[in-house]
PyMOL CGO cylinders between C-alpha atoms (Angstrom):
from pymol import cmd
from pymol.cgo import CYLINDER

trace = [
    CYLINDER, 138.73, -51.92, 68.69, 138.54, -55.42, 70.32, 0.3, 1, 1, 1, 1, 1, 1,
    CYLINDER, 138.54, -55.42, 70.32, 138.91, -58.60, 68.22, 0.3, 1, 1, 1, 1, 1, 1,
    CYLINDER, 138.91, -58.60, 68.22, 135.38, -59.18, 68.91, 0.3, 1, 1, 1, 1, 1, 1,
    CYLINDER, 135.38, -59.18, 68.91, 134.04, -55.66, 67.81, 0.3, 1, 1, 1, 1, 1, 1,
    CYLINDER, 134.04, -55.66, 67.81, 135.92, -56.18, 64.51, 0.3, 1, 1, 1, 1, 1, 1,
    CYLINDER, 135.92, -56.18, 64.51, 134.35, -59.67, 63.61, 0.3, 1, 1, 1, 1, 1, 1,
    CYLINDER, 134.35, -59.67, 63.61, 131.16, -58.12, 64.19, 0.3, 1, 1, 1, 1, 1, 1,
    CYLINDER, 131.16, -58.12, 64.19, 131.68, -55.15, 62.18, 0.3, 1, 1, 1, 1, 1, 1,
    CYLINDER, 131.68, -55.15, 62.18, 133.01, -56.92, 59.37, 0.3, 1, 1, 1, 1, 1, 1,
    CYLINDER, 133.01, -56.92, 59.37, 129.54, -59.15, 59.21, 0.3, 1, 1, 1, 1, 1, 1,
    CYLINDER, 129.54, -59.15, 59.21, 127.26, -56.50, 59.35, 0.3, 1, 1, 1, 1, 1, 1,
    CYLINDER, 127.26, -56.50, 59.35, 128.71, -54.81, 56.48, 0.3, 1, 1, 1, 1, 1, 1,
    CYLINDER, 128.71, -54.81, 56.48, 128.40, -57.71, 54.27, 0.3, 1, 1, 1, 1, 1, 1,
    CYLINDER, 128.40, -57.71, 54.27, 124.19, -57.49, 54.95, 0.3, 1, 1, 1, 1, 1, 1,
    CYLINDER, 124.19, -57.49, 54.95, 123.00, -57.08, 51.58, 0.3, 1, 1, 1, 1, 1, 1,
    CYLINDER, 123.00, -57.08, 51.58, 120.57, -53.57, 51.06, 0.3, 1, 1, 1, 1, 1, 1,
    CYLINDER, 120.57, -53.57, 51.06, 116.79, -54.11, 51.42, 0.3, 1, 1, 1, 1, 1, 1,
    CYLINDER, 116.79, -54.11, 51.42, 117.88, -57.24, 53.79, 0.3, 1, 1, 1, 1, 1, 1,
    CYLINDER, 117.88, -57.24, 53.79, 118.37, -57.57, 57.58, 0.3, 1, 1, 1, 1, 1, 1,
    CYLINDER, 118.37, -57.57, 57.58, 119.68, -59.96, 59.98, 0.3, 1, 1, 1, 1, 1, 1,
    CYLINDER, 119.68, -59.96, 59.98, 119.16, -60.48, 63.74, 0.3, 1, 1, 1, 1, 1, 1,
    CYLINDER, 119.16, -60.48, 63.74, 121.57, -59.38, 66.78, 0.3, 1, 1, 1, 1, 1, 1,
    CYLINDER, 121.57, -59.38, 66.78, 121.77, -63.43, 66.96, 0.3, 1, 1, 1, 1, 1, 1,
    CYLINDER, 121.77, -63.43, 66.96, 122.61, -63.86, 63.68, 0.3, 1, 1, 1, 1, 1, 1,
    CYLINDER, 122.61, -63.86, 63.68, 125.30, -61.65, 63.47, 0.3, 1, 1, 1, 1, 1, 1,
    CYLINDER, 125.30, -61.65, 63.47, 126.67, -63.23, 66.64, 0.3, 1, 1, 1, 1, 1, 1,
    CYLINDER, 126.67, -63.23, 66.64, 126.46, -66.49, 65.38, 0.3, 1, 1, 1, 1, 1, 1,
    CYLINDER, 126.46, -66.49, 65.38, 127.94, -65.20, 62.08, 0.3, 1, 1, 1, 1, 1, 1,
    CYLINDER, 127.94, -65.20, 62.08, 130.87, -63.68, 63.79, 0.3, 1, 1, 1, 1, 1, 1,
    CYLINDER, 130.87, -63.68, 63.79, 132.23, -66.48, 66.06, 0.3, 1, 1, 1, 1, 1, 1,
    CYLINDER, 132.23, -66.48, 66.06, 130.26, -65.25, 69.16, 0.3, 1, 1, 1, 1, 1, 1,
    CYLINDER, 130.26, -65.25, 69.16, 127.11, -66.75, 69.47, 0.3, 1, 1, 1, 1, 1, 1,
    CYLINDER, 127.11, -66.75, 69.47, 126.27, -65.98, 73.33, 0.3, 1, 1, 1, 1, 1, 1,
    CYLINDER, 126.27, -65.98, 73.33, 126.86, -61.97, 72.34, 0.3, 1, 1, 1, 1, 1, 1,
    CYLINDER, 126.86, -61.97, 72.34, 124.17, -60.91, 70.62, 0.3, 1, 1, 1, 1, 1, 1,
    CYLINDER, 124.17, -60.91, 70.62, 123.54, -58.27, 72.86, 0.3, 1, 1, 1, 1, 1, 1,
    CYLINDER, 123.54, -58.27, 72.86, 127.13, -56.82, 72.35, 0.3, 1, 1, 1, 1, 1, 1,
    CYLINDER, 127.13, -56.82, 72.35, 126.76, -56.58, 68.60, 0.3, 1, 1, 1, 1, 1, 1,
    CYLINDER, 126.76, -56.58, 68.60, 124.17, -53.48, 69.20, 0.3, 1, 1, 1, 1, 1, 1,
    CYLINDER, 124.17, -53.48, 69.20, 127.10, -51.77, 71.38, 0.3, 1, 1, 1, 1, 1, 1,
    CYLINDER, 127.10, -51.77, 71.38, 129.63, -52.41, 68.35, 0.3, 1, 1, 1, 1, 1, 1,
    CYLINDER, 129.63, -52.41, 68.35, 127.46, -50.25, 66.00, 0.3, 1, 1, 1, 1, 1, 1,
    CYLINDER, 127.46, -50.25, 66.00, 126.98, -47.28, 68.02, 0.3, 1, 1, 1, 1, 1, 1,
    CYLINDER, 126.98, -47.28, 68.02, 130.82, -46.14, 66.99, 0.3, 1, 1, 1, 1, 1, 1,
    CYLINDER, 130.82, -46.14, 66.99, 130.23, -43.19, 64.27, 0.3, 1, 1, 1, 1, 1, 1,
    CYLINDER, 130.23, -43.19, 64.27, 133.45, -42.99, 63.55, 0.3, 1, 1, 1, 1, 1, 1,
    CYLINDER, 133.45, -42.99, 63.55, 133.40, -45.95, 61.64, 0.3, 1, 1, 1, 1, 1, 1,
    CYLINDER, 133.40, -45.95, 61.64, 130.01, -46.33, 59.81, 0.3, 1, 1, 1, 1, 1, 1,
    CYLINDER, 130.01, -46.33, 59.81, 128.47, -49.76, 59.23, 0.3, 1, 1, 1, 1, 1, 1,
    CYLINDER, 128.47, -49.76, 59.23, 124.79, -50.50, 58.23, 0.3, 1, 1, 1, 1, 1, 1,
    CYLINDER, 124.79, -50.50, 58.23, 123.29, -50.41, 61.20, 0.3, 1, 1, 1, 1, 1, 1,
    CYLINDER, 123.29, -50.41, 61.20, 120.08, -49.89, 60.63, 0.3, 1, 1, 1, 1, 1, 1,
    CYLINDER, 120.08, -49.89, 60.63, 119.75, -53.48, 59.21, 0.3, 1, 1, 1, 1, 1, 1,
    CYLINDER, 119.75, -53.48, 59.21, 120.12, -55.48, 62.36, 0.3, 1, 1, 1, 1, 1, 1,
    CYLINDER, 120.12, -55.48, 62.36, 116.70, -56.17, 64.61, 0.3, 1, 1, 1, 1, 1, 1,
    CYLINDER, 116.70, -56.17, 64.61, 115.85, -58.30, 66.89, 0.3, 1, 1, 1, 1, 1, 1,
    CYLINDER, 115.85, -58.30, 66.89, 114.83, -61.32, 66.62, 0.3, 1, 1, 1, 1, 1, 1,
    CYLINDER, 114.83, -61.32, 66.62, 111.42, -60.80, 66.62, 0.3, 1, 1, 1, 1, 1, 1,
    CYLINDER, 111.42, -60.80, 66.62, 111.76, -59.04, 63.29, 0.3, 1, 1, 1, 1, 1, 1,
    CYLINDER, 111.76, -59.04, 63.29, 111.37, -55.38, 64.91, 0.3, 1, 1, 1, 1, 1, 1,
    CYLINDER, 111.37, -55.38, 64.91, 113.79, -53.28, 65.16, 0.3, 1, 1, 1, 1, 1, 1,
    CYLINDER, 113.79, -53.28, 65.16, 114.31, -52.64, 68.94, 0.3, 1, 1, 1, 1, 1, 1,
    CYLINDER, 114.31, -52.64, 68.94, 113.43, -49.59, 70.61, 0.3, 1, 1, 1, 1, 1, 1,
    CYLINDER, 113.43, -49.59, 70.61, 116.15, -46.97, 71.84, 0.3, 1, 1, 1, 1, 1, 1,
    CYLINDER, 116.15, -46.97, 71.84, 114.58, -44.76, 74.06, 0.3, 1, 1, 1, 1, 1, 1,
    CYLINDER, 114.58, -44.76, 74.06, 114.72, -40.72, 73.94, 0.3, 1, 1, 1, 1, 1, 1,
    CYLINDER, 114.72, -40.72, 73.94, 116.91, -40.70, 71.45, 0.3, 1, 1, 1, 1, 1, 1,
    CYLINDER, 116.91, -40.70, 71.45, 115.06, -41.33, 67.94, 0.3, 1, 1, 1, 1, 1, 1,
    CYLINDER, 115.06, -41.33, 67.94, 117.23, -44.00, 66.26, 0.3, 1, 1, 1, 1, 1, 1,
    CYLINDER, 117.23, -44.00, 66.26, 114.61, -45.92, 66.01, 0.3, 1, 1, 1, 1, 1, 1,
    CYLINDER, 114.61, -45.92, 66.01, 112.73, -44.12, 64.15, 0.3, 1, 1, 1, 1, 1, 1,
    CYLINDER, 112.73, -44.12, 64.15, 115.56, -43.24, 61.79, 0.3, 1, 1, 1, 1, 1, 1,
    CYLINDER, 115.56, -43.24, 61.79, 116.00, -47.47, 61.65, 0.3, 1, 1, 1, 1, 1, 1,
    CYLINDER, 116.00, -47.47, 61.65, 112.37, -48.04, 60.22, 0.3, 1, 1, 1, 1, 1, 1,
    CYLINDER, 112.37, -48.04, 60.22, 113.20, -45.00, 57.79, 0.3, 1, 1, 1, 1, 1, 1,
    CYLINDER, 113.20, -45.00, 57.79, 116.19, -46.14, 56.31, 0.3, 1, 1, 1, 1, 1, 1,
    CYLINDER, 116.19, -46.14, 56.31, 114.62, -49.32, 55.95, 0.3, 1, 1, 1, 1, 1, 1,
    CYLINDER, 114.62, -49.32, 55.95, 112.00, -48.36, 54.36, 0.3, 1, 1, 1, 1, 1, 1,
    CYLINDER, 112.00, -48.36, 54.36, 114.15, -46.43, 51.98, 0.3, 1, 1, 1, 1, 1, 1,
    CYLINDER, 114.15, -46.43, 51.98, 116.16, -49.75, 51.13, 0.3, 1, 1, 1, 1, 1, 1,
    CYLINDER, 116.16, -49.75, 51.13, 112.63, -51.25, 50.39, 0.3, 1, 1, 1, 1, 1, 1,
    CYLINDER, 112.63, -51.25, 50.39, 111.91, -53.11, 53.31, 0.3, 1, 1, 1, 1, 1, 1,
    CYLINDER, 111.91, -53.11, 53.31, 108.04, -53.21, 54.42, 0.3, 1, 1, 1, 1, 1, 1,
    CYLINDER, 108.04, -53.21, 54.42, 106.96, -53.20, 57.88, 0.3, 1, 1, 1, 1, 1, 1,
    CYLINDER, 106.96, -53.20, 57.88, 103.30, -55.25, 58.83, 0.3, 1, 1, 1, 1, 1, 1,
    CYLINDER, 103.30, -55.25, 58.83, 101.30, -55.25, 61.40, 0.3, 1, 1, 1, 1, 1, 1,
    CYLINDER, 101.30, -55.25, 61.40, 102.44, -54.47, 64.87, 0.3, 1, 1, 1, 1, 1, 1,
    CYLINDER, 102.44, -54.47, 64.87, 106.19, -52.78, 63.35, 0.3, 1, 1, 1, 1, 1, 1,
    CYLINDER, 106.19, -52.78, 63.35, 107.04, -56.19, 61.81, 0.3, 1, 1, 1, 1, 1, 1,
    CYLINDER, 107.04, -56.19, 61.81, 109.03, -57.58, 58.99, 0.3, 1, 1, 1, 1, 1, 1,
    CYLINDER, 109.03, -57.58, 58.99, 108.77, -60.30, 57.53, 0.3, 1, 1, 1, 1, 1, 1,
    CYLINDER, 108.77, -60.30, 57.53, 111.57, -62.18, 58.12, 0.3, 1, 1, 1, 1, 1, 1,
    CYLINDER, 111.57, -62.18, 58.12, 110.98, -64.90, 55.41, 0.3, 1, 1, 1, 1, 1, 1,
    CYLINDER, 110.98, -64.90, 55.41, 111.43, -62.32, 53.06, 0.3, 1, 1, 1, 1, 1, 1,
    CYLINDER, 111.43, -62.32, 53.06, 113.82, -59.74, 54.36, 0.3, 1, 1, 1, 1, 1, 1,
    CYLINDER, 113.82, -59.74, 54.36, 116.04, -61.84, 56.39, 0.3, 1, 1, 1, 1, 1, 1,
    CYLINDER, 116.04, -61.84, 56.39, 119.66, -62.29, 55.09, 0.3, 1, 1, 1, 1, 1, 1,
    CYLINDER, 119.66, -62.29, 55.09, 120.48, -65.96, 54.58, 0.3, 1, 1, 1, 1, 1, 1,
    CYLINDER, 120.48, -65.96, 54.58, 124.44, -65.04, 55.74, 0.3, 1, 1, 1, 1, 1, 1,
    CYLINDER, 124.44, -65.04, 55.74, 125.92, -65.83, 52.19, 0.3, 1, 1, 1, 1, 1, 1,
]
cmd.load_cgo(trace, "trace")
């Protein structure tokens, strides 16, 4: 795993439950602030788990994956950590957000 994959594994896991951060965040959080679009590649490895399902975009949403259902699963286990989704799939990011600490 690349040095850049590990530092972005090692901040997702420290996302509290019933919180979420942004693919931005995390970036920024990790040392890599133009990558946000890498940190959704660095989760799909199953061999070693991470909390994915709290990252979403920035928009508060979690972002849509095609064919293959994840994203339902996402709003699931989300929901299951207590996290409420409004109007339009959103949530609310000045309560669910992780502050990084």
């Amino acid at each position: 795993m690349s040095a850049i994959a590990t530092a972005i594994r090692r901040v997702v896991t420290r996302i509290p439950y019933g919180k979420v951060a942004t693919y931005g965040q995390i970036a920024k959080l990790a040392g890599y602030p133009n990558h946000s679009r890498f940190v959704g590649r660095c989760l799909h490895d199953k061999d070693t788990p991470v909390p994915w399902q709290r990252v979403i975009n920035g928009q508060g949403k979690v972002s849509p994956r095609g064919l293959d259902g994840n994203d339902d699963e996402q709003r699931f286990l989300l929901q299951c950590e207590g996290v409420e989704f409004g109007e339009g799939g959103k949530i609310d990011l000045k309560v669910y957000l992780w502050d990084g600490e």
